[in-house]
C-alpha angles and dihedrals in degrees: 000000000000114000130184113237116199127192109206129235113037114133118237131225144146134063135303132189125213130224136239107293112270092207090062108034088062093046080045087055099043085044089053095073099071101077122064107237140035120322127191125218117176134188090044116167113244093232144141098253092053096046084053085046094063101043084063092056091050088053087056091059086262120137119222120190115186121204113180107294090350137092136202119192116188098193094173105121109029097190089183144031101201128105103193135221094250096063103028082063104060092055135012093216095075078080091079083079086079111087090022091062093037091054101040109033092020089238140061128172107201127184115240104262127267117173123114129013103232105109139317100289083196109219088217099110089051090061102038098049088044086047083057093051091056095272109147106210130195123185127206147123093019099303137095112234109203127176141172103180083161095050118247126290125210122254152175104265124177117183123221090222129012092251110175094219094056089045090052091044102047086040097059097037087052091058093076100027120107119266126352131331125204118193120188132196088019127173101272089192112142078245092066090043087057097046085052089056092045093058090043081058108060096031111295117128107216132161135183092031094158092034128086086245111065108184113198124193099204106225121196094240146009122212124212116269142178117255141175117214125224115258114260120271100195094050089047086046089055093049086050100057091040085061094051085046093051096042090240141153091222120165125208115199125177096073146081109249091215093071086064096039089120088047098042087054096060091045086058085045095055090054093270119153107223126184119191130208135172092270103018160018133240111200140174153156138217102207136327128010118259096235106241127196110234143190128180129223151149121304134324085027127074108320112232090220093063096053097083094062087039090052082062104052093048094046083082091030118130104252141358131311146172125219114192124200117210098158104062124019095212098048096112101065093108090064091096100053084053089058091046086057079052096261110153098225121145120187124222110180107294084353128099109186111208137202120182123243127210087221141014108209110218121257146167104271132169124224107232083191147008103263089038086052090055093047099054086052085054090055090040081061092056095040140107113251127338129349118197099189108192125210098049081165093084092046085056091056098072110008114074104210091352098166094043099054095045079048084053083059092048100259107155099236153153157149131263134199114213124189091229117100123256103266094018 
């Protein structure tokens, strides 16, 4: 088992640059399938869940060919529409293949989603919006059986929630749906806007991505097409609050510093000094923390991926303060691993209470998940003494060089090997 050590108190500074967004590489990929031919996606992030992705479209016939930060995905003879269990597990995105199969072959057999531990991301809304397009589904023995054997018809859809991987799923099934497809209440996330450009890309007429009302003309065929994908917000996010951590400046370039403007905010909030530019963000901070009260939602509010690193921050913040997650029900589970770093959280339902320590003391701690990984990294660097933070596996899931970028910025960090086994 591999494990990050931190030693705390080293100040940060210097520049960083982010990779291409995870959470739209692997949508890319899936989206991919739908045109017969080879498509090109470039600034993709060398990371664990791509290189799973992958392996699920290799198991659809589909060849992948990496070079470097590009992609090309050759999806002209799909040999199989099953997505299995193995694979599905390790990672909830796998579940993207859905509409793309559904539209393009008429069938799909997915496997019902694993990934992170953090609550139950019903797939509901996924089936309900693709039965409205004229998907017949059938569930049983863990996996979702969806055919089309009449094509797909477009419909008025209105999501219960705006859940980004409905969105993505009944976006990419209506483009080649016949007639016209309204979704309202959709994800309005800069991922969805890029899937969306991605699609117009290759074919696809689609208007309203970024908006709650999403209107999709259905066409009879995409062609492949070349594509860069966004740079990554969270990672940028993570760079941002290890910067106020570590005093700074730091600057993270690579992104588009709307697509943090609610984050951004609260860091202004907490003291930070934040400077934006076209591609990118400085920030720093002289002391302590100002404590903020936060809530995630749905974008363009807090992301919820975002609340672990800011728990961290606010763990040694002046003052009390109240997050609130709204997104996933089980996201607090790293609290505790906070406390046991001497953080003063207590959690009431969808609550965690914080008062703001002087110190955190550095600790062995485990990462349940991948943000909560980075963010107890993010506490190891604030802490006295030394950090051992276990499960390095889920940071590598989403973070490409993690620990030597935040090394580029003077964080005193490694990596350990450790004779127990991963998950032990």
């Amino acid at each position: 088992m591999r494990s990050i050590v931190v030693r705390g108190g080293k100040r940060l500074a210097g520049r960083v640059s982010v990779e291409g967004a995870k959470n739209s590489a692997l949508k890319l990929m899936a989206a991919a399938l739908m045109a017969p031919g080879t498509s090109r996606i470039t600034n993709v992030p060398d990371i664990a869940d791509v290189d799973i992705m992958a392996e699920v479209l290799t198991g659809l016939g589909v060849t992948v060919s990496r070079s470097d930060h590009s992609l090309e995905i050759d999806a002209s003879g799909i040999t199989s529409v099953e997505a299995p269990y193995e694979m599905v597990a390790k990672m909830r995105a796998s579940t993207a293949v859905l509409g793309p199969l559904v539209s393009r072959i008429g069938e799909a057999n997915v496997a019902m989603p694993g990934g992170c531990n953090i609550g139950s991301r019903k797939i509901d809304m996924h089936i309900r919006g693709l039965e409205q397009l004229g998907v017949d589904i059938v569930l049983g023995h863990g996996y979702i059986h969806a055919s089309a054997k009449d094509g797909l018809r477009g419909a008025d859809i209105t999501l219960d929630f705006p859940s980004v991987g409905a969105t993505e799923n009944i976006l990419m099934a209506a483009v080649l749906a016949e007639g016209r497809t309204t979704l309202e209440n959709a994800a309005r996330e800069p991922e969805i806007q890029d899937l969306a450009s991605f699609l117009v890309s290759m074919g696809a007429s689609v208007d309203g991505a970024g908006t709650p009302v999403i209107v999709v003309d259905g066409v009879e065929a995409l062609h492949p097409c070349e594509h860069r994908v966004i740079g990554d917000r969270v990672e940028a996010g993570t760079y941002l609050v290890a910067g106020a951590l570590g005093g700074g400046p730091v600057a993270v370039e690579g992104f588009d510093p709307h697509h943090l403007d609610m984050v951004l905010s609260k860091l202004e909030q907490a003291g930070c000094t934040v400077d934006r530019r076209a591609d990118g963000v400085t920030v720093a901070l002289d002391g302590r923390a100002q404590c903020v009260d936060i809530q995630t939602l749905p974008y363009p509010g807090f992301p919820t991926d975002m609340q672990a690193q800011f728990m961290a921050l606010l763990a040694i913040a002046d003052g009390s303060c109240v997050i609130t997650e709204n997104v996933f029900e089980n996201r607090f589970m790293f609290a505790d691993e906070l406390v046991r770093m001497g953080a003063d959280i207590r959690i009431e339902s969808h609550h965690a209470l914080i008062k703001g320590v002087s110190q955190l003391s550095g600790a062995p701690v485990r990462s349940p998940d991948l943000r909560a990984g980075a963010a107890l990294v993010l506490a190891g660097l604030a802490a006295d003494g030394e950090t051992e933070v276990g499960e390095m596996h889920h940071i590598e899931r989403g973070y490409e060089r993690f620990v030597e970028k935040l090394v580029g910025l003077g964080a005193d960090i490694s990596v350990v090997e450790s004779d127990t086994p991963e998950g032990a």
